[in-house]
N, C-alpha and C positions, 0 to 999 in steps of 0.2 A: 870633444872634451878639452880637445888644447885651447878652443876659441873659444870655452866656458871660461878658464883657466886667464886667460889673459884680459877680459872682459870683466870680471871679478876686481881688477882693483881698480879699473876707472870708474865703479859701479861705486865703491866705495868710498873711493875720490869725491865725487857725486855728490853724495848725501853728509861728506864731512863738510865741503864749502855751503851746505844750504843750512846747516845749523853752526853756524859760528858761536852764537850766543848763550847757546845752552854748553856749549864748550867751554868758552869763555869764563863763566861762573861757576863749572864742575873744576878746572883750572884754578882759581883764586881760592873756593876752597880748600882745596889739597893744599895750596902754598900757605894759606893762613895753619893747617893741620900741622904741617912742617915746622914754618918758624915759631908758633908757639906751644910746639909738642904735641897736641891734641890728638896726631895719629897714635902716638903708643904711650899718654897718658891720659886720664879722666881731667878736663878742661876743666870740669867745672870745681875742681880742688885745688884751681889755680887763682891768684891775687886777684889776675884780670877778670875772671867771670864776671863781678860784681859790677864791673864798669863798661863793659860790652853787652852786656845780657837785657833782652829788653824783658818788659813785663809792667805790673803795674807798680811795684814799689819805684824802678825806676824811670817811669812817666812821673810819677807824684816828686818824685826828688828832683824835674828838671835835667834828668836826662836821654836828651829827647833822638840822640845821637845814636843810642843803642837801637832803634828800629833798624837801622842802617848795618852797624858795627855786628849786632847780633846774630845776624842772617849767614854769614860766612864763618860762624864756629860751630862746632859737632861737641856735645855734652860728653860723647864716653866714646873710645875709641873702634870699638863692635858698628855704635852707630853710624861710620862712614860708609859702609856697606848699603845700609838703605838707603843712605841722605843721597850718592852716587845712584844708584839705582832708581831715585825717584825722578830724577832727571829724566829719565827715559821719555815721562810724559812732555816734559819741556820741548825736548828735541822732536817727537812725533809731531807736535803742534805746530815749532817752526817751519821744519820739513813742510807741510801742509800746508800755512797758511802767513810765512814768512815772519822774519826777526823782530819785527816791531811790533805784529801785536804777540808774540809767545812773550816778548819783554814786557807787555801791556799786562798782561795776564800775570807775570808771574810777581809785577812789584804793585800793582794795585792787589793783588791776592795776599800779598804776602803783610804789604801795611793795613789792609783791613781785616786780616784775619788778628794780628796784633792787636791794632786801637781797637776793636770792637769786641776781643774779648777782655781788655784789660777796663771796657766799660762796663760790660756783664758782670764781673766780677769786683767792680768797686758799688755796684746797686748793691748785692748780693750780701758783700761782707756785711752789712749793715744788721743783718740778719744773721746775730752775735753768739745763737745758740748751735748752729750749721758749720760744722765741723771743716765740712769741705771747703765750704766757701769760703773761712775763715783760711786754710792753708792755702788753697789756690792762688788768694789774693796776694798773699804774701809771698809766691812763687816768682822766680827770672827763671828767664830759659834760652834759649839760642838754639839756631837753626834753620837753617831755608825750606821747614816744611810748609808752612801756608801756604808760600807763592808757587813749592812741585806739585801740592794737592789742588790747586786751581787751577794750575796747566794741566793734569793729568784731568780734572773735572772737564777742561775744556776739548781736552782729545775726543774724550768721551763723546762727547757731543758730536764729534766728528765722524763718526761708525756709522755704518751704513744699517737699516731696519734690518732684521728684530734684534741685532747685537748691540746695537744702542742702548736703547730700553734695558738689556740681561747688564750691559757694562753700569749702566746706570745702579740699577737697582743692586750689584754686588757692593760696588761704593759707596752708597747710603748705607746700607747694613753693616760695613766696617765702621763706616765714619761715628754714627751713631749706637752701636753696641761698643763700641772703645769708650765713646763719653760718659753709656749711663751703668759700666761696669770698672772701666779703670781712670777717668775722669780725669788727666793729669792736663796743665796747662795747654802741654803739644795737643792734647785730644779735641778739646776747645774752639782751638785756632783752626783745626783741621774741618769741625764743623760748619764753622763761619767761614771759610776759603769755599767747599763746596757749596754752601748755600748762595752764597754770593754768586758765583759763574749759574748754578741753576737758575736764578732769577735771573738773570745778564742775557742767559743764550736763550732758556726756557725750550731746548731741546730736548727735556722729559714731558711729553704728554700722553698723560693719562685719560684725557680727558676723549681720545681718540684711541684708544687704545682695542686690538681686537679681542675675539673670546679665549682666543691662546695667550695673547700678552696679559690679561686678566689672572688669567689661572695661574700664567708664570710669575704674577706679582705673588700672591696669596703663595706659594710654594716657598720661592726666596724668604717671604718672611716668616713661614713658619719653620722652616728649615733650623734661619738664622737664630731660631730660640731655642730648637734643639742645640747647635752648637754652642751656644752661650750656657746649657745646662752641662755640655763636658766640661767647657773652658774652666767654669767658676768650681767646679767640683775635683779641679786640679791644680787649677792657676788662684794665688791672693787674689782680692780685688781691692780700690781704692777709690770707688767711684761715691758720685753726689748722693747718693742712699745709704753711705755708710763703708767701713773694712769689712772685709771678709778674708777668714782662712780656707785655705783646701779640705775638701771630705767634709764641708760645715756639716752635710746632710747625710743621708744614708745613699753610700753608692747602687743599690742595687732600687731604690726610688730613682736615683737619677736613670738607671739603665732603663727601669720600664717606660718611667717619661719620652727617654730617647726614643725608645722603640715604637711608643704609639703614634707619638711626632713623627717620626720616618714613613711609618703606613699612611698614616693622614696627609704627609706632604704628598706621596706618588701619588696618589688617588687624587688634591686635589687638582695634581696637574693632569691628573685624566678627565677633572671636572665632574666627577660621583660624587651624587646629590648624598648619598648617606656619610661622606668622607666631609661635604660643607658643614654638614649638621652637626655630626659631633664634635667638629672643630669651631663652632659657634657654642657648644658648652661645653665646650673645655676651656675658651675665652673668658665666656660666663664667669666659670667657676674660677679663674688664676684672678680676674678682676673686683670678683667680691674678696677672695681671700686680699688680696691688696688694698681693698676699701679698709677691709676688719683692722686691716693692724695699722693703718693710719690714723682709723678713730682712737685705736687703743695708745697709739705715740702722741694725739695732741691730747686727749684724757690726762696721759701720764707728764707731758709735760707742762699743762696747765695746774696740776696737782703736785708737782716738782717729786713725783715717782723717779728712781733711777733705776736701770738695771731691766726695763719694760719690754726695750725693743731688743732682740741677740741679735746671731751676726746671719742666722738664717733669715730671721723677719725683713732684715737690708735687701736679700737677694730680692723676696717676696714681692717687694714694692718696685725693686726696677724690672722687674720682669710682669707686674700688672700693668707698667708703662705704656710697655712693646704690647703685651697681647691685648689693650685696648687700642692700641694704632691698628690694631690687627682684626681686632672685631668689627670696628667703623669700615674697614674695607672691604670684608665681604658681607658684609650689610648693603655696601653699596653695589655691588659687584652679582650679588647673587646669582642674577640672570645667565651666568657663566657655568655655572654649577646643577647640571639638568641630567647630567646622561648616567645611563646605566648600563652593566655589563654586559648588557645585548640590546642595548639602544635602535631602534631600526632610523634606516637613514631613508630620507625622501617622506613625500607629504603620502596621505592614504587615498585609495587602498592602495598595496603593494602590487606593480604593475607582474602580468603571467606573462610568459613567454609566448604566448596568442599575442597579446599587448605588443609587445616587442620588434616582433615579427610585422605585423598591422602597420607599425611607425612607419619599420626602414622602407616597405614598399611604396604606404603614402609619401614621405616627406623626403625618402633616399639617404646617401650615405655614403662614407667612405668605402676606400678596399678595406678596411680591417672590421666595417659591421656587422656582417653576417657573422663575425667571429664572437660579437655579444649575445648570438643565439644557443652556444656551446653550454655545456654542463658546469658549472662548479663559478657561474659568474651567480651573483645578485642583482637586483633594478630597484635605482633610487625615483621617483616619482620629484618632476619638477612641473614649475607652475605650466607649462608648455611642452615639455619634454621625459626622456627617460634616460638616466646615465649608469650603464654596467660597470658593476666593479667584483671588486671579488676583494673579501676581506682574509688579512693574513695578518699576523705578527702586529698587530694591534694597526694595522695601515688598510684606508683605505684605497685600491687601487682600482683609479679608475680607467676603463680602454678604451682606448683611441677617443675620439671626439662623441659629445653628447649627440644620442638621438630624438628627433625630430625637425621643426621647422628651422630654416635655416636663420631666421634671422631672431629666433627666440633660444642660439645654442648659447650665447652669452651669458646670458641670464639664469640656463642653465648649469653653467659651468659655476657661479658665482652660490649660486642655490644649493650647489652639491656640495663645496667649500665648507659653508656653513652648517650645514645639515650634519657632515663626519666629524667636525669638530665636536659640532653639539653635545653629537655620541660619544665623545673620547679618543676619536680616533685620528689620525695622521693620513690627512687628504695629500694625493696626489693622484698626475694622470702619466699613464705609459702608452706611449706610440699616436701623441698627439699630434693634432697638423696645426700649423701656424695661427689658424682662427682659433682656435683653444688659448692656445698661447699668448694670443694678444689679451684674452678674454680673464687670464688669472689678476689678481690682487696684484701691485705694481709689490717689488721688491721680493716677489718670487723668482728662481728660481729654473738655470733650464739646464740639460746637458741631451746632444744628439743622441739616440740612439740605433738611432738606423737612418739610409733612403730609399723609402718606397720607388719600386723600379718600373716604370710604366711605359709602354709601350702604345705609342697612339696607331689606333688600325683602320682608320680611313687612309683607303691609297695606300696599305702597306702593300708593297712588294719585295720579294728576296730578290733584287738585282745589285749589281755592282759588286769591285772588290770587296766593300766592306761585311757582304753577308754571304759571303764563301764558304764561310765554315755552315754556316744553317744552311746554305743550298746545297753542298758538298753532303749532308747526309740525308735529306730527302732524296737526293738521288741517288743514293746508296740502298737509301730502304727499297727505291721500285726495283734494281736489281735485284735485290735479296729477298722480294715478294712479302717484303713489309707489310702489314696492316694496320690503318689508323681507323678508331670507330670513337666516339665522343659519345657517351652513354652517361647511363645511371645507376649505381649500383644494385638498387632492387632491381632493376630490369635485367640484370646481366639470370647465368643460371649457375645453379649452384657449385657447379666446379669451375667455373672462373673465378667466383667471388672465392671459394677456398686457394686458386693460385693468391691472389691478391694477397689473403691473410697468411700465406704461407712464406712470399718475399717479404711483407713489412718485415714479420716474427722473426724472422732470420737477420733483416737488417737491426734490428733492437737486439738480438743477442749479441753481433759484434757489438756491442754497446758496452761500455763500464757504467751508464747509466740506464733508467728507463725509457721511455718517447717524452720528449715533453710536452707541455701543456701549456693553458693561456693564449698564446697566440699561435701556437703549432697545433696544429689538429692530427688526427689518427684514423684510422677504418671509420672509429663510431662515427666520428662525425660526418664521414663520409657516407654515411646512408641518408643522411638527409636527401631528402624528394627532390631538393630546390641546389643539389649540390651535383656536379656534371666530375664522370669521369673520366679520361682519355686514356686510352689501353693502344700499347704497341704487343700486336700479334704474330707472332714466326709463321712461315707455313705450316709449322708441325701443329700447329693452336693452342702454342704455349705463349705463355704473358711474357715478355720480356721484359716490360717496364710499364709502369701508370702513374698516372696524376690525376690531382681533382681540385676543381676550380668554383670558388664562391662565388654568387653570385653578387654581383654590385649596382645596386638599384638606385635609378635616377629622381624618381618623383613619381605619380601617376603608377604605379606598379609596373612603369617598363627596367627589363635590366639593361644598362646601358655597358655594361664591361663584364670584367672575370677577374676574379685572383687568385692567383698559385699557391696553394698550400702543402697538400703530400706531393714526394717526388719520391718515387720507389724504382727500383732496377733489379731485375735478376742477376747474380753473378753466371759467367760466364754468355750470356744473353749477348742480341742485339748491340754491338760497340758504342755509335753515338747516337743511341736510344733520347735518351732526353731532348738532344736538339731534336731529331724526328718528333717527337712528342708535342713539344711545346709550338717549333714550328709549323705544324697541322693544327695546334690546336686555333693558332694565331690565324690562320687563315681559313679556317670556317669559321673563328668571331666573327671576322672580318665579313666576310660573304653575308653572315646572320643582321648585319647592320650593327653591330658593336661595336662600341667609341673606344673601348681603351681595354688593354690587360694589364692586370699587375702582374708581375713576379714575385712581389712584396718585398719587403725590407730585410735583409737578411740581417741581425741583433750582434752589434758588438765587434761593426765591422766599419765603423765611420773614422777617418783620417784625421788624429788629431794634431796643433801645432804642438812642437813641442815645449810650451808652455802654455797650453793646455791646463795645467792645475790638475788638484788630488783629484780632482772624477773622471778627468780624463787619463790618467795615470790606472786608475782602480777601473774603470770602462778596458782597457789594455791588457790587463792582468788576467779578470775574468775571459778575456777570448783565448787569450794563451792559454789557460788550461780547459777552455773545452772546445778548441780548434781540434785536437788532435779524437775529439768524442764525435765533437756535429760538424767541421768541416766549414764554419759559419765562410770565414774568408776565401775560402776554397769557392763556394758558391755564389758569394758575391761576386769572383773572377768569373766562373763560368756565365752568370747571368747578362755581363757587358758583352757577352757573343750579342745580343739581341738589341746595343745598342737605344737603350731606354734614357729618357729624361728622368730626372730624379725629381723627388718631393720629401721635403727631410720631415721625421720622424722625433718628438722629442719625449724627456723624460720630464713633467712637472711638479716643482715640488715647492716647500717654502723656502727653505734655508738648510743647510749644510748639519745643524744639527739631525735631522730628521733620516740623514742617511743611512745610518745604521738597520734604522727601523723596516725603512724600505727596502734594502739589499736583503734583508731577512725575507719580507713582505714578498718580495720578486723571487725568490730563491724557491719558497714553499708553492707560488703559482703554478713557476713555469715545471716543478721541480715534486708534486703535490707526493708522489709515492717513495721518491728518492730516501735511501734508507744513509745513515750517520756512516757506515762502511763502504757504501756504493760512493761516496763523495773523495771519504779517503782515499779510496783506489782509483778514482782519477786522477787525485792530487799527485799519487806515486807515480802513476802513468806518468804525466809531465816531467817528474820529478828525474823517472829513468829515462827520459827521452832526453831531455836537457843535457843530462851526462853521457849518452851514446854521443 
């Protein structure tokens, strides 16, 4: 903490000498606020405005000095508050990519956001019945907003996928719902500063854009009309369509508006075809109402009618604007828009768990495969392959790595991607290996969450200091007349298999939870044919402890290894039961010609730096509260008796948004029966363990 403490302001020191410039100009502002009042009087009711203030009357007059002069005064003194704060973009930009071009950006932004609206607006005036245009033209104004809104435009550009694109697309939607609802000169300049740098960097493309970024277009903009029908239904307006007052319309028309726009937004960011549709006529319908009273405003002003257009028909028309921008896009887009609320994922037919099974022996697999034969997964169908996942909380999740051929798992990986999007739902994979990993979309996403623990068994022997403790209780069990037998569980006879079920049962009631699931197996799974038990036996023919070990198939139907999944113990039994256990088990793989054991990856138990970041931080948390349930760390120590090579385990996902979804997704897998009070009482567990 002290060397956080001290480290903090050279940290700060740091980043204050790399933006000089954006300092510099925050600086002269506040000094011009000072000496000519502007901080605690309205500027613009002073002498000077007129002669500082650029715009188009004072370009026409030869005063060409104000582009310059104008940029360092704040019209009212509220506004130093944003003009200060829009900085922010300036300085990120320096920081990033140094003083000269944030200076590039912010005076080429700031003079062409100027000259080139004070050109728009001298075409415009000419067009002598247009209200706005008539007032705009005649507008000065001052302020350093063009050339913050092109820095900031250009930060933008600096984001890393898909935050890019979401920053993008929030500032277009400001930039342009201020122009075509409060229209004021600042609103103008702010459009022509960000048009400018989007043309310049060209760091929005849509033209590449995936079936999420798609849907998350179509969502922001129809979002952004819903909010534009609270704003205007509270807030005046003064924009190019005309004044508007507050309540022009009936609030409880606006509320259902809102309301239907809300369901149509989530949905179309789930991509539901029936959510496209009628958000394609309701487009329709706000488009022709906007045709109707256009024809009815050149009619009546052809005919010198007054009084034709009110102050609702204004809103009418800037809002056919937006929802014809809105129509054209998902017209264009539609192919986004396909899935339904129980969309199946992968090509037909829906592979059986025969299928499944068939793969992993033909083509082989990892230690966590045999875990996609278990109860409560699904199988997506790819063009070569078959990938388990198990759908939760609108996520799909996929395990461990795609099965079948090994050099067609890419393409699966990439297949399965697109397939859950399709459907709506939030791809990712848990307890992937590195070829997975390599195989997602670039600007995904990764956080450890375990390392598979693998023990190579050619040539294992328990010699030397180092396997003292495993040899120390092998030879403990032949004094104590130990017995090791490596079986099946249908093979066993009925009152073994009820010791079995009589230790789990008891070990799940010390439990504040139930057994979990997903990657942890149980009894049931344990009667699979192809699934091997290892039982330590007392003289008396009592179970002391057992395990049961998947199999792990190489190719060709041989299995080449085993991996550890239940580990059971009687209380008061056999002492160090487990290492007897595992180490027998180790050494008849061994003998069988078996290449490898897992111990497997024990979840939520990976070392992180401590800066790490928020998943490594939330990765932390969850073990602490169910360390003192499952022991994860505790088991991970015990497993380095066996001195294994590691092979790390990851979490796949897209982006940082997505985690909530997931944490839900993984909560309900591993978690499927767990009741809303059995959660809490763990929480309290910890809560009272914390304070003993």
């Amino acid at each position: 903490m002290a060397e956080h403490r001290t480290r903090a302001p050279h940290l700060f020191a740091g980043v204050v000498r790399r933006i000089p410039a954006t300092l510099i100009l925050v600086v002269l502002v506040l000094i011009v606020g000072v000496v000519w009042a502007g901080l605690w009087m309205p500027f613009r009711d002073s002498p000077a405005f007129e002669v500082v203030a650029y715009g188009l009357p004072a370009l026409s007059e030869g005063r060409w000095w104000t582009v310059i002069t104008g940029t360092f005064f704040v019209a009212e003194p509220f506004v130093y508050v944003f003009t200060i704060a829009s900085f922010a973009g300036m300085a990120y930009l320096e920081f990033r990519r140094g003083t000269r071009v944030a200076l590039l950006y912010f005076w080429i932004g700031q003079l062409f956001a100027i000259f080139a609206s004070a050109l728009t607006l001298w075409v415009l005036s000419f067009v002598s019945s247009w209200g706005w245009a008539q007032t705009q033209a005649a507008a000065l104004d001052v302020g350093a907003s063009g050339g913050t809104m092109a820095c900031i435009a250009a930060a933008v550009g600096l984001f890393v996928a898909p935050w890019r694109v979401r920053a993008w697309l929030v500032l277009l939607a400001f930039v342009f719902i201020a122009m075509l609802f409060w229209g004021a000169l600042a609103d103008l300049e702010h459009v022509y500063a960000v048009l400018l740098v989007l043309f310049i960097d060209r760091s929005l493309r849509l033209e590449r854009q995936t079936v999420r970024e798609q849907r998350l277009v179509a969502f922001v903009a129809i979002a952004a009309l819903g909010v534009t029908e609270i704003i205007t239904a509270i807030v005046p307006t003064t924009g190019p369509f005309g004044d508007t007052e507050p309540t022009a319309g009936s609030i409880v028309d606006v509320a259902i508006d809102v309301l239907i726009i809300a369901v149509l937004a989530r949905h179309l960011l789930l991509g539901r075809r029936w959510a496209w549709i009628l958000s394609i006529v309701l487009a329709g319908l706000n488009i022709l109402t906007g045709a109707l009273v256009l024809v009815i405003l050149i009619i009546a002003t052809q005919a010198q009618i007054e009084g034709v257009i009110d102050v609702e028909s204004e809103l009418v028309l800037a809002s056919g604007v937006l929802w014809s921008l809105l129509l054209i896009y998902l017209v264009r887009v539609r192919g986004a828009f396909r899935s339904r609320r129980r969309s199946a994922i992968g090509s037909p037919p829906p592979p059986t768990l025969d299928d499944v099974k068939a793969l992993i022996r033909s083509d082989g697999g990892g230690t966590l495969s045999w875990m996609t034969t278990w109860d409560g997964n699904s199988y997506a169908r790819t063009s070569q392959g078959i990938v388990a996942y198990q759908r939760r909380a609108g996520v799909a999740l996929a395990l461990a790595d795609p099965l079948g051929p090994a050099a067609s798992r890419a393409e699966s990986v990439r297949e399965f991607i697109t397939a859950a999007e399709t459907a709506g739902l939030v791809p990712c994979f848990f307890s992937a290996g590195d070829a997975t990993k390599a195989a997602v979309p670039e600007g995904w996403r990764s956080i450890i969450v375990a390392d598979d623990t693998i023990v190579d068994l050619p040539g294992l022997a328990f010699t030397g200091k180092a396997w003292g403790a495993v040899r120390t209780s092998l030879n403990r069990a032949g004094r104590e007349e130990m017995t090791f037998r490596l079986t099946r569980l249908k093979d066993e006879p009925w009152g073994i298999q009820q010791q079995l079920r009589a230790i789990s049962e008891m070990w799940v009631g010390d439990k504040g939870l139930p057994e979990m699931g997903f990657t942890l197996g149980t009894l049931t799974e344990a009667q699979d044919p192809e699934v091997r038990i290892a039982l330590a036996i007392s003289p008396q023919g009592d179970i002391d402890g057992f395990l049961s070990w998947l199999p792990v198939y190489g190719g060709d139907g041989e299995v080449r290894g085993w991996t550890l999944d239940l580990m059971r113990r009687r209380e008061g039994g056999f002492g160090p039961v487990m290492e007897f256990l595992i180490g027998s088990s180790a050494k008849q793989f061994s003998e069988e010609g078996a290449e490898i054991m897992s111990l497997s990856g024990a979840p939520l138990t990976h070392d992180y730096p401590e800066d790490g970041g928020a998943i490594a931080a939330l990765s932390d948390r969850m073990a602490e509260i169910l360390e003192p349930v499952y022991g994860f760390r505790s088991l991970h120590r015990f497993k380095e008796k066996f001195h294994p090579r590691y092979e790390t385990m990851y979490l796949l996902f897209r982006d940082e948004s997505d985690l909530t979804r997931i944490g839900a997704g993984l909560t309900r897998a591993f978690l499927p029966d767990a009741t809303l009070r059995q959660f809490a009482g763990a929480g309290l567990e910890l809560v009272r363990g914390d304070r003993d």
